[in-house]
C-alpha positions as CSV (number, residue, x, y, z in Angstrom):
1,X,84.1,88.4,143.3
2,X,85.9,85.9,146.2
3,X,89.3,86.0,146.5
4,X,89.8,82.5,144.2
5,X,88.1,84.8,141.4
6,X,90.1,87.8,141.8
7,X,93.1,85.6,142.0
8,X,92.2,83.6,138.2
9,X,92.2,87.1,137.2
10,X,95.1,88.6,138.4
11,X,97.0,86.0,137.0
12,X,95.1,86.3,134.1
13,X,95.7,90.0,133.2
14,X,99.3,89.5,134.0
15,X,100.0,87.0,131.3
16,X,98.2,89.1,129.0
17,X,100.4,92.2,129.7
18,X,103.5,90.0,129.7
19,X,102.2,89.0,126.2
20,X,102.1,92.6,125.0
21,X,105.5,93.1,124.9
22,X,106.3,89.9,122.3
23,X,103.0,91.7,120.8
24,X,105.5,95.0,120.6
25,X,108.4,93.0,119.1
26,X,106.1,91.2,116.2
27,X,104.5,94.7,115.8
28,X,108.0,96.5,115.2
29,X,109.8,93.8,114.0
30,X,107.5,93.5,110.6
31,X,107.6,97.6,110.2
32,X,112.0,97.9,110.0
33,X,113.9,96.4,107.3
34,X,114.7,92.6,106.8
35,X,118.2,92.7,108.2
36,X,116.7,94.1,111.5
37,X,114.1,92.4,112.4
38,X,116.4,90.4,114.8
39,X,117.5,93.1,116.2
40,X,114.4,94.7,116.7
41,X,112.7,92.1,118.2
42,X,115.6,91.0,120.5
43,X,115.2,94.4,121.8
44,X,111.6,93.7,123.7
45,X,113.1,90.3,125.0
46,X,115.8,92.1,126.6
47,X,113.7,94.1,128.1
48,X,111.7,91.8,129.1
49,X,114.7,90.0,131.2
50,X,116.9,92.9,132.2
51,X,113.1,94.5,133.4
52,X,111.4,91.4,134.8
53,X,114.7,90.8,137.2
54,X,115.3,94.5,138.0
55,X,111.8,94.8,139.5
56,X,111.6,91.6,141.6
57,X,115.2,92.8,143.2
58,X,114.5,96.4,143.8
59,X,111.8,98.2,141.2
60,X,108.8,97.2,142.9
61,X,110.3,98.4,146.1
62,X,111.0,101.8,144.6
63,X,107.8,102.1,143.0
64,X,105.9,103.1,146.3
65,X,106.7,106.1,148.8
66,X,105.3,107.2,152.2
67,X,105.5,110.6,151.7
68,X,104.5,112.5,148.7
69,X,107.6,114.5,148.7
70,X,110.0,111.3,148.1
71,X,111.6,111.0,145.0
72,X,110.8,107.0,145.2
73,X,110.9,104.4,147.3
74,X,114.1,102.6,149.4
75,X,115.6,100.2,147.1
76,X,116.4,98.3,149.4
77,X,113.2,98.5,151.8
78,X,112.2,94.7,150.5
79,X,115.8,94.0,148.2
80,X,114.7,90.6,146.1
81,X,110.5,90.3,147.6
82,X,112.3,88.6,151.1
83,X,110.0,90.5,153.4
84,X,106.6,90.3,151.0
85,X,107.2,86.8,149.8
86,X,107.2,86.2,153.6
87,X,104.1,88.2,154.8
88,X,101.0,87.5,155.7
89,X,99.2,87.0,152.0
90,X,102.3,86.6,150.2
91,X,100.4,84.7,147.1
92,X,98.5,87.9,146.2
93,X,100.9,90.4,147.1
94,X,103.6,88.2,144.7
95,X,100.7,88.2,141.9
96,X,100.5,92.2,142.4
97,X,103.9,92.4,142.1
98,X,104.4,90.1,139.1
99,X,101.3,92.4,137.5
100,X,103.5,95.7,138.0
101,X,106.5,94.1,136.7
102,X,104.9,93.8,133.1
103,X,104.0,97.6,132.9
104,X,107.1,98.3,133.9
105,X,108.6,96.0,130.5
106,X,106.4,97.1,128.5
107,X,107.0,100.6,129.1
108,X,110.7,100.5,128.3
109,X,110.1,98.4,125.8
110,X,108.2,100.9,123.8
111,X,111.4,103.1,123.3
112,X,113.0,100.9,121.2
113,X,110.9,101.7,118.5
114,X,112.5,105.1,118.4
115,X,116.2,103.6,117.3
116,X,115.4,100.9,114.5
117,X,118.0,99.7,112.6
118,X,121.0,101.6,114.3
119,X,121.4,100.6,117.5
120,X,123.9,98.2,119.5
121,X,122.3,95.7,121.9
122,X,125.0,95.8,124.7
123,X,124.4,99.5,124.9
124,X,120.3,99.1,124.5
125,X,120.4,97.0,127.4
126,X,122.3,99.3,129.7
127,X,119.6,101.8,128.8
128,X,117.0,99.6,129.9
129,X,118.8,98.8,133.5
130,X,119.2,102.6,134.0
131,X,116.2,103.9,132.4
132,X,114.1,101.8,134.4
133,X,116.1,102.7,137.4
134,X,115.5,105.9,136.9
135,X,113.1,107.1,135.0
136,X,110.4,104.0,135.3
137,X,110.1,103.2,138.9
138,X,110.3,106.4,140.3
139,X,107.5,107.7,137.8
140,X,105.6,104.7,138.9
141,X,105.5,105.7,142.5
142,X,104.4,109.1,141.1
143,X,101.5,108.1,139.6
144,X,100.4,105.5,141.2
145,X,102.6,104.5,144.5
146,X,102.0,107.8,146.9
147,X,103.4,110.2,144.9
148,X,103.4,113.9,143.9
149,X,101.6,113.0,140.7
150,X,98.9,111.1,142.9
151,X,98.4,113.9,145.4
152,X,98.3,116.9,143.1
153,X,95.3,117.5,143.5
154,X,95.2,117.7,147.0
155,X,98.3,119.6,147.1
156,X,97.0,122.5,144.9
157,X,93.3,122.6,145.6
158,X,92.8,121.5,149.0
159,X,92.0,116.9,149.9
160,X,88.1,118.4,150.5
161,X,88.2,119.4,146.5
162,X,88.3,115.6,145.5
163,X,90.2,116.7,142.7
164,X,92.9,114.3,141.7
165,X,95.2,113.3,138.6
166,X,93.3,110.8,136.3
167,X,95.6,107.8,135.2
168,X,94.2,104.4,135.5
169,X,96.2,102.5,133.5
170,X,99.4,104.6,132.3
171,X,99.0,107.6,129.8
172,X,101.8,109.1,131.8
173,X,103.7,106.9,133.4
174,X,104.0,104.0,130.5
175,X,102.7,106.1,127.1
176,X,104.0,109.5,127.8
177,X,106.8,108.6,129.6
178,X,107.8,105.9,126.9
179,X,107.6,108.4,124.2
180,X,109.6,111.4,125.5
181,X,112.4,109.3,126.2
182,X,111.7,107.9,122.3
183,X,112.2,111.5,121.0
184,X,115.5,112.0,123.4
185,X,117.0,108.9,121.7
186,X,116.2,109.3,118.3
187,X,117.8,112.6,118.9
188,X,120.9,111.1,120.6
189,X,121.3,108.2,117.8
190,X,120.4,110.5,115.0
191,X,119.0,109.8,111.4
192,X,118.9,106.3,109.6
193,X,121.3,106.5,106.5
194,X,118.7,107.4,103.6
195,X,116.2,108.8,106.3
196,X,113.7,110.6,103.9
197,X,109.9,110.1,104.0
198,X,108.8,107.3,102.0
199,X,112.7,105.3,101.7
200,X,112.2,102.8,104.9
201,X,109.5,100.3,104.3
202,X,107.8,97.5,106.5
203,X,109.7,94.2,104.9
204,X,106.8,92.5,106.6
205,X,103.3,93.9,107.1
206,X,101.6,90.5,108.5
207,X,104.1,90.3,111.2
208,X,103.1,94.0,111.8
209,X,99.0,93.0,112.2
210,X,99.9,89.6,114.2
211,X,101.6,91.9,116.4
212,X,98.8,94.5,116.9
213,X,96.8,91.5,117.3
214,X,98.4,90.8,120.4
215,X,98.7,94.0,121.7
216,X,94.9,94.3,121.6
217,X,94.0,91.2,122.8
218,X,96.4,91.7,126.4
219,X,95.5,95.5,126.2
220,X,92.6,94.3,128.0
221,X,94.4,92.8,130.9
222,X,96.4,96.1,130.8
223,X,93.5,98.3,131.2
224,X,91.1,96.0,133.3
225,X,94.0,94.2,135.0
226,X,93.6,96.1,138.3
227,X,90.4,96.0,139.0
228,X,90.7,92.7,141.0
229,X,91.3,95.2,143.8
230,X,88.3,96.7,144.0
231,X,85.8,94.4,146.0
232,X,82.9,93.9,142.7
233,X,84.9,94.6,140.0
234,X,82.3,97.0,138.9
235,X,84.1,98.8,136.5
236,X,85.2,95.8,134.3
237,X,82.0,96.6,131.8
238,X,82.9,100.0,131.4
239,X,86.6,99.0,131.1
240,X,86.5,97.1,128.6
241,X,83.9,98.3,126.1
242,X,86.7,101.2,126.2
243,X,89.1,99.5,125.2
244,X,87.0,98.0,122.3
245,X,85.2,100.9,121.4
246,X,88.2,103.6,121.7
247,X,90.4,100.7,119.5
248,X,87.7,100.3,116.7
249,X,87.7,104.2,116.5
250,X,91.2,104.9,116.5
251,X,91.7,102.5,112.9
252,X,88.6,104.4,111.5
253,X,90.1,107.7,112.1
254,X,93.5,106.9,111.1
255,X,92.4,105.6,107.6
256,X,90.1,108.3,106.6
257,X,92.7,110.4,107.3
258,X,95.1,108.4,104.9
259,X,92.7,108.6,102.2
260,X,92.2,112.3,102.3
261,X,95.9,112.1,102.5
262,X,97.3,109.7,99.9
263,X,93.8,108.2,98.3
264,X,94.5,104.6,100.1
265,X,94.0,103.4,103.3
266,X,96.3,100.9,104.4
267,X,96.7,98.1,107.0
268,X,99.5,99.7,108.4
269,X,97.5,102.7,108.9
270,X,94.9,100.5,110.1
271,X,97.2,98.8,113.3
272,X,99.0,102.2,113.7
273,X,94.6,103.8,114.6
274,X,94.4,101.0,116.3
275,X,97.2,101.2,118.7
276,X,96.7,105.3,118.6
277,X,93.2,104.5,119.9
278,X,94.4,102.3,123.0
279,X,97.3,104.6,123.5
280,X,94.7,107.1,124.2
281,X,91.9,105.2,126.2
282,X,94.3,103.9,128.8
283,X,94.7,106.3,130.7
284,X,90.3,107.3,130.4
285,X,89.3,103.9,130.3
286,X,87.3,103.7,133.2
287,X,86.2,107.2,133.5
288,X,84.6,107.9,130.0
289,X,81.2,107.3,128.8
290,X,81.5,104.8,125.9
291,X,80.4,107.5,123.3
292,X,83.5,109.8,124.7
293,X,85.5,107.1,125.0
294,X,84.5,106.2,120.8
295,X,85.1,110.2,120.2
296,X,88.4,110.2,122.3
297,X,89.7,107.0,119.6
298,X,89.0,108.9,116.9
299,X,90.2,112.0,118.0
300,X,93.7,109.9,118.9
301,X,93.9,108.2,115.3
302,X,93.0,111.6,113.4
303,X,95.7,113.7,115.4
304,X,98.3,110.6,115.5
305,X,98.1,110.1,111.8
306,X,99.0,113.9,111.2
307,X,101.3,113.5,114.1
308,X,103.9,111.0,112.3
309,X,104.7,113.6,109.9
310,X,106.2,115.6,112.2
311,X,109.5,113.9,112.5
312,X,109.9,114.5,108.6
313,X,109.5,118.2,109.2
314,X,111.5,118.7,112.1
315,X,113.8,116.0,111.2
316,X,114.5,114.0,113.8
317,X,113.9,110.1,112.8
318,X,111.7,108.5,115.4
319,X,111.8,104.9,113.6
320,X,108.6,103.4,114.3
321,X,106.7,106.3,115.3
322,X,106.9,105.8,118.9
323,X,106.7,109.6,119.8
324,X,103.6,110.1,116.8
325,X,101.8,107.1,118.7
326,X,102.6,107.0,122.2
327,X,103.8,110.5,123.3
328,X,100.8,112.4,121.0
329,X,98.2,109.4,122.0
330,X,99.4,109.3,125.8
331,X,98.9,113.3,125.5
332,X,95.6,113.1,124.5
333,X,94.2,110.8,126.6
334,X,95.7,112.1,129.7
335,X,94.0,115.7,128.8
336,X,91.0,114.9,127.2
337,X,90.0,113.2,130.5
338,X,90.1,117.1,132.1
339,X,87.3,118.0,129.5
340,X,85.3,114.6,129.7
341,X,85.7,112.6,132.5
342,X,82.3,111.4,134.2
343,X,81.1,114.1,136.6
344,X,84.6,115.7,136.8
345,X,85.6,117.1,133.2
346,X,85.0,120.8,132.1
347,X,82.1,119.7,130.3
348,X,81.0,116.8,132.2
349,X,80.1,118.5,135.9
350,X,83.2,119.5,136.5
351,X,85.4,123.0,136.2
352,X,89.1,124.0,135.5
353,X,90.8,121.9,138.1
354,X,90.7,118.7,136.8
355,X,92.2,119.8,133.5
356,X,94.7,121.7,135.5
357,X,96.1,118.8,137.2
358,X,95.8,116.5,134.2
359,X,98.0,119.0,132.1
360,X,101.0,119.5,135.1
361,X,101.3,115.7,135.6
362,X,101.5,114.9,131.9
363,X,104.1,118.0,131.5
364,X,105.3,117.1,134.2
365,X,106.5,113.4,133.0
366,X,107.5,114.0,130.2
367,X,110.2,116.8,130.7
368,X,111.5,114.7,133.2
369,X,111.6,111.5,131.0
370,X,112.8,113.3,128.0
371,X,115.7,114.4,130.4
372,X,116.3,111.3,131.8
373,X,117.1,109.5,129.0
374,X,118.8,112.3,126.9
375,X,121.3,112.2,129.5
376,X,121.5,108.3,129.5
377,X,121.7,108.3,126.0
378,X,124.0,110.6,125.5
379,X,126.0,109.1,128.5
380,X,126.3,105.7,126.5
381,X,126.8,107.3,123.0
382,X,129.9,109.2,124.2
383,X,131.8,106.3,126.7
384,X,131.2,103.1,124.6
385,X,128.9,104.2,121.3
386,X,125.1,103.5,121.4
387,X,124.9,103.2,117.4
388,X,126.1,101.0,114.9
389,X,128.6,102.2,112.2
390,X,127.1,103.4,109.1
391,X,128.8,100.1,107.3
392,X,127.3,97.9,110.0
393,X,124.1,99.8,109.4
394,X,124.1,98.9,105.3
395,X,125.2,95.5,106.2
396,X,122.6,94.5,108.4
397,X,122.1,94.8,112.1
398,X,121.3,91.6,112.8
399,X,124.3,89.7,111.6
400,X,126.5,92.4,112.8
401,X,124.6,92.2,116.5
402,X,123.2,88.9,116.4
403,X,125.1,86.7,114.1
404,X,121.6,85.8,112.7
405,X,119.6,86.1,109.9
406,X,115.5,86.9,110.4
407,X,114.8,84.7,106.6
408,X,116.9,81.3,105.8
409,X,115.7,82.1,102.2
410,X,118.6,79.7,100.5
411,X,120.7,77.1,102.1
């Protein structure tokens, strides 16, 4: 592809990863009750700006390093883009940039889900700033900027080995990452008054499927989005009959596993397979076959649906099932790839190593994340309050917050 090409699509992919995160707000905002949705759903937008300007000042800058031993990059190595927006090939390097920023959103984005209906948006959005100081960028130069994460496999078996961690489009860094800080919040904020399983219903289930909608639809600039570096593209095919394929799977394994359940599959169900089954392929997406990639979505929406339960058993109330979804989906993918991957996976071609290194970066992230945000939670909770008061909670969180209604049902 010439550069004008690669450049359409750059652009392209990053409007459809920015879109993900409104995708995320319609998707959460339909599952909590009608006196949240507000609140919900103001929660990705704040992300979105807090995140968005963060990233152009300092974020991108930390989310590379030079040696694999840094813990990120200097913040204030290229403070506000002065010194890319003035090199040589400034218009791409600004369009990679912009790309990066919406991972970084959508990522932190995700948590929210964790802390429905009880949370303060003051407090949320200090989160965001220092979770994404913190635990985001840094992971991202991990991963995919340099990092320790990137040169595992080098660092344990040797650069000859070609062995190296597996994450093309974020199991770790955005799924796993996103859900292990859910889990630490939900545990910070503690239970929704009434938490029991069955007592907190979606007040609007189309809102819910618009959103999933969405997410599909820019989950392909998400997964495919980076391969306008390469020089043919030649893994866009693969890429994204993944994403279809892995998707379609993940909504048929989640609903037959509702009707064994409960003796009704439901649309809910349906979007929750759905995103279980892109949770899963991103990071795998380009290297799986499409038949292990259609195994790997079913597999995701099987063990995700069981997987939601959990908080009802261990008690701790993970709202929208971030931690069922993204930390159990982000887990799978990011280990399945060690048994699977083409010509690397245990029973692909491959042997032990891959799997080894797959397993100590996706531990790896999220006891650090999980940490990270426990102690920013808890941090918050104990200087100004994170959560609502239990009367603000009955009343409604979004006139409390927002001096808003979601519904103008009378005037």
């Amino acid at each position: 592809m010439d550069a004008t090409g690669n450049v359409s699509w750059v652009i392209t992919a990053t409007a459809l990863v920015l879109l993900m995160t409104p995708g995320v707000a319609f998707f959460y905002g339909g599952l909590v009750k009608a006196k949240s949705v507000i609140s919900m759903m103001m929660m990705s937008f704040g992300a979105i700006g807090l995140i968005a300007v963060l990233w152009v000042l300092y974020g991108f800058s930390m989310s590379a390093v030079s040696d694999p031993s840094q813990f990120a990059g200097n913040p204030f190595a290229d403070f506000g883009l002065v010194e890319t927006a003035a090199g040589e090939g400034s218009n791409v390097a600004l369009l990679s940039v912009a790309y990066g920023a919406t991972f970084a959103i959508i990522t932190v984005a995700l948590i929210s889900g964790a802390i429905a209906d009880r949370a303060k948006f003051g407090p949320w959005l200090i989160f965001v700033g220092l979770f994404g100081t913190i635990g985001y960028f840094p992971i991202a130069a991990w991963v995919w900027g340099g990092g320790w994460i990137m040169n595992l496999g080098t660092a344990l078996f040797g650069a000859e080995s070609g062995i190296a961690v597996i994450d093309y489009a974020g199991g770790t860094a955005v799924h796993i990452n996103a859900g292990a800080a859910a889990l630490a919040l939900a545990l910070v904020l503690g239970k929704r008054i009434g938490f029991q399983k069955g007592i907190q219903r979606p007040h609007n289930v189309p809102l819910t499927l618009l959103g999933a909608a969405l997410l599909w639809f820019g989950w392909f600039g998400f997964n495919a989005g980076a391969e306008w570096l390469s020089e043919d593209m030649g893994k866009v095919g693969l890429i994204g009959i993944n994403t279809l394929g892995a998707a379609a799977a993940g909504i048929l394994g989640w609903i037959l596993i509702e009707r064994i359940k409960d003796g009704k599959p439901t649309s809910v169900g349906a979007v929750s397979g759905l995103v279980a089954g892109l949770v899963a392929i991103t990071p795998a997406c380009a290297s799986l076959t499409p038949g292990w990639a259609l195994l790997l979505g079913a597999l995701s929406g099987v063990v995700c649906a069981l997987a939601v339960d959990l908080k009802y058993r261990w008690g701790f109330d993970d709202s929208l099932d971030v931690v069922g979804l993204h930390l159990v989906g982000g887990m799978i993918g990011t280990i399945y790839l060690g048994f699977f991957a083409i010509g690397q996976g245990l029973f692909t071609g491959g042997d032990w190593r891959l799997l080894a290194v797959q397993v100590i970066a996706a531990g790896g992230v999220l006891i650090y994340s999980f940490a990270v945000a426990a102690v920013i939670g808890l941090a918050i909770e104990k200087t100004i309050g994170f959560r609502v008061t239990s009367e603000d909670e009955v009343a409604g969180v979004d006139l409390v917050v927002h001096g808003e209604a979601g519904y103008a049902l009378a005037e």
